[in-house]
VOTOR-804451 format. One line per field, with one value per residue (C-alpha): chain; residue number from 1; x, y, z. Coordinates in steps of 0.2 Angstrom, whole numbers, plus 5000, padded with zeros to 4 digits. Layout:
! VOTOR-804451
chaine A:...;
num NUM:...;
X X:...;
Y Y:...;
Z Z:...;
! end
This chain:
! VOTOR-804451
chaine A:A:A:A:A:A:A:A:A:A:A:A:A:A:A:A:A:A:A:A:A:A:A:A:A:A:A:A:A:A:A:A:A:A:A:A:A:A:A:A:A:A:A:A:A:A:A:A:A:A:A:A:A:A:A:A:A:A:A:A:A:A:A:A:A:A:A:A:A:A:A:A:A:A:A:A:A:A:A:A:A:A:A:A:A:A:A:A:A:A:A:A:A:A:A:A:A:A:A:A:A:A:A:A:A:A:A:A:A:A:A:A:A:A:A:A:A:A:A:A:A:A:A:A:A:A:A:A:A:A:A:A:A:A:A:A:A:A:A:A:A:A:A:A:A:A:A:A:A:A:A:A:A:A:A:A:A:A:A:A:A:A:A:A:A:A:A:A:A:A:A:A:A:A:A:A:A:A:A:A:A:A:A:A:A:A:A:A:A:A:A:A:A:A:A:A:A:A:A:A:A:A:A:A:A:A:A:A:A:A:A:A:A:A:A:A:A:A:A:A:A:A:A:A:A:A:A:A:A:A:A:A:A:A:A:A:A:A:A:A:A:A:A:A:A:A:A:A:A:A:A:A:A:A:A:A:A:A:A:A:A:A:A:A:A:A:A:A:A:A:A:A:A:A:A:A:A:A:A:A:A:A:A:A:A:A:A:A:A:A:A:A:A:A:A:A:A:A:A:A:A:A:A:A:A:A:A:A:A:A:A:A:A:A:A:A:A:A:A:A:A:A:A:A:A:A:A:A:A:A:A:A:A:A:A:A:A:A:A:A:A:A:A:A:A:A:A:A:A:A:A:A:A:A:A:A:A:A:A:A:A:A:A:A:A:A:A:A:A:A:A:A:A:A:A:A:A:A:A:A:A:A:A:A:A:A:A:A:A:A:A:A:A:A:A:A:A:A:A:A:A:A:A:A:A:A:A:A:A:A:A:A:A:A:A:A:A:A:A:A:A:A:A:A:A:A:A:A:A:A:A:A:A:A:A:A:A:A:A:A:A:A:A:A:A:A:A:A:A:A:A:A:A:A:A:A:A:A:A:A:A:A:A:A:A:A:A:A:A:A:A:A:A:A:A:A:A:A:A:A:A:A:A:A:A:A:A:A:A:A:A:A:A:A:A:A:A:A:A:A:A:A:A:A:A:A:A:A:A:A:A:A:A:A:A:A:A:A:A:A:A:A:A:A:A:A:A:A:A:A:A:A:A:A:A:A:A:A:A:A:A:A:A:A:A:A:A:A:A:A:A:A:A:A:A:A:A:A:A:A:A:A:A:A:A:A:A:A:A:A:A:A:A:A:A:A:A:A:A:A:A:A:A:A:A:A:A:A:A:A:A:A:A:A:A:A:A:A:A:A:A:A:A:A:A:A:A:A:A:A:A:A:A:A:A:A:A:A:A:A:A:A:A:A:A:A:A:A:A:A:A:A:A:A:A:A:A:A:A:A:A:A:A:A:A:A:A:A:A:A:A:A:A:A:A;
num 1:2:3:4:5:6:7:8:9:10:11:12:13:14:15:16:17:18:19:20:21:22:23:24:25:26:27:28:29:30:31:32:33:34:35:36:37:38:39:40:41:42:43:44:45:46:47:48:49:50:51:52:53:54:55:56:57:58:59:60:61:62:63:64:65:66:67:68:69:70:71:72:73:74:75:76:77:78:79:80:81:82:83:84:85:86:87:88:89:90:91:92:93:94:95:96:97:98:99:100:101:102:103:104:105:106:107:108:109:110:111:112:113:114:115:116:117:118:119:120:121:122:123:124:125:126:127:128:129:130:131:132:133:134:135:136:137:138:139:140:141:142:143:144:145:146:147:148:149:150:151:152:153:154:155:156:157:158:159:160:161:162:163:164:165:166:167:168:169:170:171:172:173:174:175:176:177:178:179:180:181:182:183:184:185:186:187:188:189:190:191:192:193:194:195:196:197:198:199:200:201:202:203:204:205:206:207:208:209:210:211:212:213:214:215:216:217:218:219:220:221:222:223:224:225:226:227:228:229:230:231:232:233:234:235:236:237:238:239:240:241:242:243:244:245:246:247:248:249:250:251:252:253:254:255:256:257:258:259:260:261:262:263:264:265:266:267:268:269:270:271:272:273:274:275:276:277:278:279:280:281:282:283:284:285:286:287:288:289:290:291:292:293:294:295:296:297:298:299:300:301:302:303:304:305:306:307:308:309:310:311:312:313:314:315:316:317:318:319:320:321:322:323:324:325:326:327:328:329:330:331:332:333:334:335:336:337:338:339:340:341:342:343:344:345:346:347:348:349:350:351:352:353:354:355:356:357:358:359:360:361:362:363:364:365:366:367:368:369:370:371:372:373:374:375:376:377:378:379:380:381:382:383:384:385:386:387:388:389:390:391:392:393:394:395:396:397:398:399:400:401:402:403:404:405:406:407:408:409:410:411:412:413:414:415:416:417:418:419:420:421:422:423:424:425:426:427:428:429:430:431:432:433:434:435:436:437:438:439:440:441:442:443:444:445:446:447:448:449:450:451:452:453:454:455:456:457:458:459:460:461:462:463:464:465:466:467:468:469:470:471:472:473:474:475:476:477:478:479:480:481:482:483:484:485:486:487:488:489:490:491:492:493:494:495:496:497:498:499:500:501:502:503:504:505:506:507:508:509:510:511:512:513:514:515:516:517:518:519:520:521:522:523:524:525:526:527:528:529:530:531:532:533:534:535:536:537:538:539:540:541:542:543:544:545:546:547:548:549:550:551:552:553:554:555:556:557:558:559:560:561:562:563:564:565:566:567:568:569:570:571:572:573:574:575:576:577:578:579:580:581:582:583:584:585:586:587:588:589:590:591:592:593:594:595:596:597:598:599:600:601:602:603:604:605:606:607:608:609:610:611:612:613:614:615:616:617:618:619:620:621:622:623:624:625:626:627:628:629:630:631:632:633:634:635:636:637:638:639:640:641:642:643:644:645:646:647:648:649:650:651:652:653:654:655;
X 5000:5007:5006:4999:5008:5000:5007:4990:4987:5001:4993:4991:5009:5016:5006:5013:5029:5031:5038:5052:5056:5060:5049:5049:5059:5046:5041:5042:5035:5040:5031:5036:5041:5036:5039:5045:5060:5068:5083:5099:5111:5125:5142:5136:5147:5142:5129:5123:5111:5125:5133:5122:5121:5117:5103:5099:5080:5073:5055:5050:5038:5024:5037:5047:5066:5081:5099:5100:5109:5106:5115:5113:5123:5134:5133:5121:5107:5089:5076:5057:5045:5029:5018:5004:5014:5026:5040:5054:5058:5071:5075:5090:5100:5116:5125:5142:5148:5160:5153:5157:5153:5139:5130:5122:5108:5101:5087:5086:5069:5073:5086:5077:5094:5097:5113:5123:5138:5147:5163:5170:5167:5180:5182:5200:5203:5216:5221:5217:5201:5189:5173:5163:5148:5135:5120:5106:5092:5074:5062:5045:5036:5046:5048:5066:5082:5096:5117:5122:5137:5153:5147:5155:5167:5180:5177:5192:5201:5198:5189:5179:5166:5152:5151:5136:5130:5121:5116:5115:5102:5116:5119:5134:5138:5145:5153:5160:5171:5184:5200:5218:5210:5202:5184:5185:5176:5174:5163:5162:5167:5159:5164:5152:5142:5140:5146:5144:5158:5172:5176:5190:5204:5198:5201:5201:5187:5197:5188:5188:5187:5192:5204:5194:5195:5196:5178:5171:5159:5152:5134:5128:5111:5105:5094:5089:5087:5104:5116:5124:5128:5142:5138:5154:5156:5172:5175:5194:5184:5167:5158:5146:5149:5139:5148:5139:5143:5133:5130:5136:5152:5170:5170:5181:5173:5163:5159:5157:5144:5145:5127:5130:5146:5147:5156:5156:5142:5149:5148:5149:5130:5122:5107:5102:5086:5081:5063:5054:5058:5077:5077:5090:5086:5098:5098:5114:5120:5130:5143:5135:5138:5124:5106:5098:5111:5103:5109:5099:5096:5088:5097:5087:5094:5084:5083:5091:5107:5105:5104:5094:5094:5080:5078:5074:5080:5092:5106:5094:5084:5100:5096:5108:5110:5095:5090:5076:5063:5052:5032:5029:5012:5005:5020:5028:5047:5051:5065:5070:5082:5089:5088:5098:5113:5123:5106:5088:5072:5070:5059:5054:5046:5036:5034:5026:5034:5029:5031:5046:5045:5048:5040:5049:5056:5060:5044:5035:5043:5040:5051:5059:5068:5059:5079:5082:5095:5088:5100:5105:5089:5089:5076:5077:5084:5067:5054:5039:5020:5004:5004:5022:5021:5037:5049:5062:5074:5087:5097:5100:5114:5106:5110:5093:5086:5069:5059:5042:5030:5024:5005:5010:4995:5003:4987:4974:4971:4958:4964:4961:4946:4951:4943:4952:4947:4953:4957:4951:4939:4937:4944:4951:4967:4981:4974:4984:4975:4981:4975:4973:4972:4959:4961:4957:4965:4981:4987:5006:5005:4996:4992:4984:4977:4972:4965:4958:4966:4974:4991:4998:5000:5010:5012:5013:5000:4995:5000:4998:4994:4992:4978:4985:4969:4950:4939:4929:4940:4938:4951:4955:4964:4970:4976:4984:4995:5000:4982:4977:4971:4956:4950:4939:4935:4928:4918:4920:4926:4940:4931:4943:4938:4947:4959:4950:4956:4969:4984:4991:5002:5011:5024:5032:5051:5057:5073:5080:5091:5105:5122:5135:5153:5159:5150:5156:5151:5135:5117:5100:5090:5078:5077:5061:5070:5081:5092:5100:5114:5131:5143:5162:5166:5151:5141:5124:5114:5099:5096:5080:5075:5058:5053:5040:5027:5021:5014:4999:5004:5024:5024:5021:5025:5033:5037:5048:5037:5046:5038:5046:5046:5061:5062:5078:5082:5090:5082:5094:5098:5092:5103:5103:5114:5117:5104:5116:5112:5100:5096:5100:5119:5122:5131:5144:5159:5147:5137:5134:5139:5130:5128:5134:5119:5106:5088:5081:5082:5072:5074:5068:5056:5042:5038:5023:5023:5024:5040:5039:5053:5051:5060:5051:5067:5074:5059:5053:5043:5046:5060:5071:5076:5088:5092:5100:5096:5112:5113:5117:5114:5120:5102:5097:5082:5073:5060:5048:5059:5046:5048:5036:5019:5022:5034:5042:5031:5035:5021:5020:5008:5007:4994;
Y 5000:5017:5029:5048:5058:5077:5085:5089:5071:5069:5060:5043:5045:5045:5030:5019:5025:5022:5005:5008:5028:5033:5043:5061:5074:5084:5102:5115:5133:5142:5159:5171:5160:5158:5143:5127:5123:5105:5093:5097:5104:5100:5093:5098:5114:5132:5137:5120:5128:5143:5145:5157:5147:5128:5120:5112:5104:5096:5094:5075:5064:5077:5076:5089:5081:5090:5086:5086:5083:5069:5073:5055:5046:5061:5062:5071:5060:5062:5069:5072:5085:5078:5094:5090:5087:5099:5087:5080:5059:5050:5041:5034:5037:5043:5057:5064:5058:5074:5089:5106:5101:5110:5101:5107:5096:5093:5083:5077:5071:5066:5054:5049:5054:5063:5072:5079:5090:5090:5100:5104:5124:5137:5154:5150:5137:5122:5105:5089:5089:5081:5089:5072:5068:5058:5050:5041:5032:5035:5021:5028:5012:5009:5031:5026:5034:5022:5024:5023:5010:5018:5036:5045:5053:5067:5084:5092:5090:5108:5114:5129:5142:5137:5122:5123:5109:5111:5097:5104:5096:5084:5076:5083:5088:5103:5111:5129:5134:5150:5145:5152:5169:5162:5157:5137:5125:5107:5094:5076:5066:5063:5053:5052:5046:5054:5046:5055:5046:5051:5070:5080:5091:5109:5125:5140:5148:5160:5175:5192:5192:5176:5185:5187:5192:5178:5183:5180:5165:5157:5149:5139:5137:5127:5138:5141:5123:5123:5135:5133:5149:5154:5169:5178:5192:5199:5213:5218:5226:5229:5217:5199:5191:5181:5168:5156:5141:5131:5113:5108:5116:5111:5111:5126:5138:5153:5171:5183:5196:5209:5207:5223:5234:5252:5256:5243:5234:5216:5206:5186:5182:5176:5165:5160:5154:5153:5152:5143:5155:5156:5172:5169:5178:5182:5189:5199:5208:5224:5230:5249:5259:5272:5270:5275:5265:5248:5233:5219:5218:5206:5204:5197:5192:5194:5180:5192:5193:5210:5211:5223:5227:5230:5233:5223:5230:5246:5246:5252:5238:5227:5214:5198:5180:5184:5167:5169:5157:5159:5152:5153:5147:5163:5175:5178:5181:5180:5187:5180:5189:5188:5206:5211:5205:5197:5187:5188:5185:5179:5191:5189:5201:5197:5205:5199:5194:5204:5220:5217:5230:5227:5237:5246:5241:5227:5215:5201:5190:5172:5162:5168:5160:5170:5171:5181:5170:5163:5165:5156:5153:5140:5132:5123:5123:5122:5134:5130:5131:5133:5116:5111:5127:5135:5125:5134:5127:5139:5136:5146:5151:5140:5126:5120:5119:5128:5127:5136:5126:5143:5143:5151:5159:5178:5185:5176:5161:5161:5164:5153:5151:5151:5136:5131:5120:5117:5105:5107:5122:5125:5121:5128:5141:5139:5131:5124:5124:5116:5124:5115:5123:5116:5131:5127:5134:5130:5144:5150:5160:5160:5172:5168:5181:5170:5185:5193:5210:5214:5207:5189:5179:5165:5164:5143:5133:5121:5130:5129:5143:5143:5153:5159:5168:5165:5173:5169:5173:5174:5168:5177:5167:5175:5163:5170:5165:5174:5178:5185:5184:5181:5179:5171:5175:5163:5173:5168:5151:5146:5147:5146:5145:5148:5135:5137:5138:5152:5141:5144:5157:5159:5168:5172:5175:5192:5190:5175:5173:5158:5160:5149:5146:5148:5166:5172:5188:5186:5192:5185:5195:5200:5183:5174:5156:5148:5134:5120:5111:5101:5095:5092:5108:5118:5123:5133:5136:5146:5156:5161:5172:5175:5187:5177:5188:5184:5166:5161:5151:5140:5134:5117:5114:5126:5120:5126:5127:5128:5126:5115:5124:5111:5091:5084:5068:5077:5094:5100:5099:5111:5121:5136:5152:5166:5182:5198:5197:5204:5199:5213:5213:5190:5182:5168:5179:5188:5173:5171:5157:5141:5128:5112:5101:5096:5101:5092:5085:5088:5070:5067:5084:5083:5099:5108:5101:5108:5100:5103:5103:5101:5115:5114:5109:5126:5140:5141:5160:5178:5181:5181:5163:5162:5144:5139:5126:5118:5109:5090:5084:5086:5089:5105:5110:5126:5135:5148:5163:5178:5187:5172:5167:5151:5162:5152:5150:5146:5137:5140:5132:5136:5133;
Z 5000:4996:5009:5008:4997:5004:5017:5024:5030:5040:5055:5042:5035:5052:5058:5042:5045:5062:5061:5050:5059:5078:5088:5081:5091:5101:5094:5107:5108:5123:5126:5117:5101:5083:5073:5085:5095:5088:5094:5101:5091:5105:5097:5079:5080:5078:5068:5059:5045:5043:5027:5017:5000:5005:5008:5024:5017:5002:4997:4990:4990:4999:5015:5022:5024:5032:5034:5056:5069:5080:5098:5103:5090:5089:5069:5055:5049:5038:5046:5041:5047:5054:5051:5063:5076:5069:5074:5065:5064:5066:5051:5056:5038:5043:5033:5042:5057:5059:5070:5064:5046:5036:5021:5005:5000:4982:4979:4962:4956:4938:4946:4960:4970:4986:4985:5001:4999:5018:5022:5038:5041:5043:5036:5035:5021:5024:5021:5026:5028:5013:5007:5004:4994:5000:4987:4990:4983:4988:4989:4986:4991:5009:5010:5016:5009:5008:5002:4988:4985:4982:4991:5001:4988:4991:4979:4988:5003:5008:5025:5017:5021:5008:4998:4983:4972:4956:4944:4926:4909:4905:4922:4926:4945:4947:4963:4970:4985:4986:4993:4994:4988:4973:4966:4962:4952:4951:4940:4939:4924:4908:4896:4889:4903:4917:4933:4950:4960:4948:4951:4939:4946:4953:4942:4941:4929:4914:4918:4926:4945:4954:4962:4979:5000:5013:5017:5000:4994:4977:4974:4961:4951:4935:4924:4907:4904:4899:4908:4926:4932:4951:4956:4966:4978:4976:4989:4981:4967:4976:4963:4963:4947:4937:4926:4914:4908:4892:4898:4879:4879:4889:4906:4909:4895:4905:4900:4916:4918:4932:4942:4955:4957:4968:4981:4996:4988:4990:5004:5007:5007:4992:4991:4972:4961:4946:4941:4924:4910:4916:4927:4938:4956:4970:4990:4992:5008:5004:5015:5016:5033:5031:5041:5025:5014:5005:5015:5008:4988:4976:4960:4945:4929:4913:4901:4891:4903:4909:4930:4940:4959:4971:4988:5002:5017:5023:5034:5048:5048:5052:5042:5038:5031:5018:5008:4994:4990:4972:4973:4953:4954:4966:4956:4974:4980:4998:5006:5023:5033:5051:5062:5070:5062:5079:5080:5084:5072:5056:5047:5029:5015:5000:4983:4968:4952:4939:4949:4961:4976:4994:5009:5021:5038:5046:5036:5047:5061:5056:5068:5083:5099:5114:5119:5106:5099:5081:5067:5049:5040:5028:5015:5002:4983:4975:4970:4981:4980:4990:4991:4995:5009:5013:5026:5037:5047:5058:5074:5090:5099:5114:5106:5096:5081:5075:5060:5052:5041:5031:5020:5004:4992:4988:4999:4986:4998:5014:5031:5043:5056:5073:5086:5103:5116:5134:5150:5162:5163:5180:5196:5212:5210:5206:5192:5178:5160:5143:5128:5110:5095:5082:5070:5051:5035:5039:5054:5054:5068:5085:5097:5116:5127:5142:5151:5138:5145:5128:5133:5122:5133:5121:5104:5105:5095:5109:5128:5145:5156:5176:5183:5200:5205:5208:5195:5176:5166:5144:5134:5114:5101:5086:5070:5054:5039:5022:5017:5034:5054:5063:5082:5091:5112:5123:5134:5154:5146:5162:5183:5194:5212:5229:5236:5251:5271:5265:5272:5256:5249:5229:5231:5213:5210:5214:5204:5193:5179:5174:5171:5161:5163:5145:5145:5161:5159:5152:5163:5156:5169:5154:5147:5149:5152:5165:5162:5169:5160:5160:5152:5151:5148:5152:5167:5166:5181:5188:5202:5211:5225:5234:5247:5261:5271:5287:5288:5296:5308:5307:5291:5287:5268:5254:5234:5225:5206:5189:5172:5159:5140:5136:5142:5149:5158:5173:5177:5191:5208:5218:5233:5243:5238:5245:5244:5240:5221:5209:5191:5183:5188:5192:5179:5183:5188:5202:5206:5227:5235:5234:5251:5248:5253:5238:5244:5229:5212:5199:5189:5172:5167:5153:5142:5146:5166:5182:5192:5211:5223:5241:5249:5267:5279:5270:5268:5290:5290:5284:5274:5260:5250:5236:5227:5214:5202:5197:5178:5180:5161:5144:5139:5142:5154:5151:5165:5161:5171:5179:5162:5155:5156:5168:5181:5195:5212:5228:5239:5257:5268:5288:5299;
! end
């Protein structure tokens, strides 16, 4: 039987795949968020979808597919995105076994071949370390990918920058890397066949401007139907260059063309396509100063070989990294761009094809660490369609990956209806409720306000809010995507009654942050998660601090509440520490000192779930309590902190 094919029915792909894939990566979406939290990036390097010009995902088969890190095994292997989940699988294909290696991946439908360019990353080029190409075979029966024999092969023996594939009408691989100050190609052999494990020696193109900075890249694209294209920034003469090559003639015969040239115009991000009629599209960053000054262009090549320039974003909007994605069938481009430039929020803007103008300003946040920390958004080679949707896939700076599933339609489509439901409804404070979307029309985005006082309360499609207080309370839901938003208000739709006796008192954190000792310097007083975390080399813990009143009575029981937004198999152990700090100045270098006895640990943690930790022998009456949550696993744990909507309580009861 085959399995479904559209990315809509999910849930029955997933099902009849199970046997043969592991249990998908749990998606996350801590308040604050947009687009979803994935696995571990820890031992892949820095920066795993980095590297401006590759391609980290494919599109085959109606599935979503990435090129991933799996912490576990300590190598990269396939993954697919389960959309309704909005988790990615497992599938246990392995593709490079080296950390700190970057891939660009190339799926070939014609061929029915995967292709997976990986080379270990360094912006300063040397020997003795082989860029290896991987290739497999898709079975479209089984939905399995499987090595081909013979594979990996070397294409150089370079760690590079950027490493780009392009397959051109003939077969022929092609490939482009700048080393030693210079732009290089490579192609396999054909002769006449073509034959994807034998690779010829590395050139030098015969044109004008391959002589190039350290910090300048190449990209790759077929197009035309018959022409590869490497496009070149070359910051010594304040140019990209275009150079084309006919898949007909000899390997190393190129004519240049000189797509944008100005002063400080160049800069070493490219991102290429090329759509149907042979227009060739390309995101450039320049290197302009100026808050005015264009930062971000899109260069378009006519079928006719002339290049024009358009803007997509200035140097005050601080954009970075941009990647361009083509959707022929509703005659969109989008642009997707990282702000600000030392990481933060992918943003993305959209113009139609047949009129190519961008708005102003920073254009609409589609994914977003709530740390703040999202940076190198990639996609995917191919030109996409309202039925495909758009896939990104970034990392963050804490060390995990996260992805958006986007609705494409150019503003033509519906947007989507907004339903929720929730458990429980009603019950005696502090209350805790799940929320589960049930929106239809394909949401992208998600906005809760769980009070319905006008403030979002989380931006995750399916969240959990605690209701400290008695009272009715009406809960707003607000769903968009490309065409458009809509809301819907559940009127008095969550009772939460007193706890009864008044014994008990919530106390919420007056001050927390984390430190870490590989950023000893660093304060997160503002950041709306703590952490706990451990490793060989590393050390990241938390500290909280709560101010008791008067107790009724000598108390008899106090918790310490945390809110898990990220699972782990060891949550921390909990300690004292001393009170003399304040979030706004702890970082590791100033952190108090922390008693030697372990109050509690927090064991195995579960996204979405309260943890409690007995603090009672500790917390006696009035005062002031500081701890510290100390990390004690290589899996990171993350806490809502008391900038989030889930803060951290402490629980006294006396009597």
């Amino acid at each position: 039987m085959r399995l479904a094919k559209a990315w809509l029915l999910p849930l029955l792909a997933a099902a009849l795949l199970g046997l043969a894939l592991s249990q998908p990566e749990a998606a996350r979406a801590a308040p604050g968020d947009i687009g979803y939290q994935g696995p571990s990036t820890v031992g892949a390097g820095s920066a795993p979808t980095g590297s401006k010009p590759e391609s980290k995902v494919w599109q085959n088969d109606g599935y979503w597919w990435a090129s991933m890190w799996h912490a576990a095994s300590g190598d990269f292997h396939i993954f697919r995105l389960d959309p309704a989940a909005q988790a990615w699988v497992d599938t246990g294909v392995a593709l490079d076994e080296r950390g700190s290696t970057r891939a660009d991946t190339l799926w070939d439908a014609g061929s029915g071949k995967l292709y997976v360019a990986s080379h270990v990353f360094s912006e300063s080029p040397a020997t003795g370390y082989p860029s290896r190409l991987y290739r497999f075979s898709y079975n479209a029966t089984t939905n399995v990918y499987t090595r081909d024999p013979g594979f990996p092969v070397s294409i150089n023996n370079f760690r590079l920058e950027t490493l780009v594939l392009a397959k051109d009408s003939s077969g022929q691989l092609w490939a482009t890397w700048v080393q030693g100050g210079k732009l290089w190609l490579n192609s396999t052999v054909c002769n006449p066949a073509c034959t994807d494990t034998a690779w010829g020696i590395p050139f030098v193109p015969s044109v004008t401007g391959t002589s190039v900075t350290s910090d300048d890249i190449s990209s790759l694209i077929a197009f035309g139907g018959g022409k590869i294209g490497v496009l070149w920034s070359n910051q010594n003469a304040d140019a990209d260059y275009f150079a084309v090559h006919s898949d007909s003639a000899a390997d190393t015969s190129w004519s240049v063309e000189t797509a944008l040239q100005g002063p400080d115009l160049a800069d070493d991000h490219l991102n290429l396509k090329a759509d149907a009629s042979g227009r060739v599209y390309a995101a450039v960053k320049t290197s302009k100063s100026l808050s005015t000054d264009p930062l971000v262009l899109l260069l378009v090549r006519s079928t006719a070989g002339t290049w024009s320039s358009h803007v997509v974003g200035r140097k005050s909007d601080k954009h970075t990294r941009p990647i361009v994605a083509l959707d022929e069938t509703s005659g969109r481009i989008h642009v997707f761009a990282t702000s600000p430039e030392s990481a933060g929020v992918i943003y993305q803007k959209s113009s139609s094809t047949s009129s190519i103008s961008f708005p102003s300003g920073l254009g609409t946040a589609v994914l977003k660490d709530a740390d703040g920390k999202v940076n190198n958004v990639s996609s995917t080679k191919q030109n996409v369609t309202p039925s495909t949707g758009l896939l990104l896939l970034a990392s963050s700076s804490t060390s995990v990956y996260f992805h958006q599933l986007l609705a494409l339609g150019g503003g033509g489509g519906t947007a989507p209806t907004p339903a929720f439901s929730a458990t429980p409804t009603s019950g005696t404070a502090p209350l805790n409720v799940s929320f589960t979307d049930q929106s239809t029309g394909a949401p992208t985005s998600w906005a809760w306000d769980f009070q319905n006082d006008g403030i979002t309360d989380s931006n995750a499609q399916h969240p959990s809010f605690q209701y400290a207080a008695a009272g009715t309370y009406s809960v707003k839901l607000t769903v968009g995507n490309g065409s458009g938003s809509n809301s819907l208000t559940k009127t008095g739709y969550i009772t939460v009654s007193s706890g009864g006796g008044g014994s008990s008192v919530i106390y919420t954190s007056t001050d927390d942050a984390y430190v870490r000792s590989n950023a000893p310097d660093e304060n997160t007083g503002t950041a709306p998660t703590l952490r706990a975390y451990k490793s060989s080399t590393a050390q990241t813990d938390s500290f909280l601090k709560f101010s008791v009143g008067t107790t009724a009575g000598s108390v008899t029981s106090a918790k310490l509440r945390l809110f898990v937004t990220n699972a782990s198999p060891n949550g921390g152990a909990l300690f004292t520490a001393g009170s003399t700090w304040s979030q706004s100045t702890l970082t590791w270098n100033t952190r108090p000192t922390i008693g030697t006895t372990t109050i509690a640990n927090a064991g195995s943690v579960g996204i979405g779930t309260w943890i409690e930790l007995d603090v009672t022998a500790v917390v006696t009456g009035q005062g002031t309590y500081s701890f510290v949550l100390r990390g004690a696993s290589g899996d990171v744990a993350y806490y809502d902190s008391r900038e989030a909507t889930n803060k951290p309580q402490l629980v006294v009861t006396s009597g």
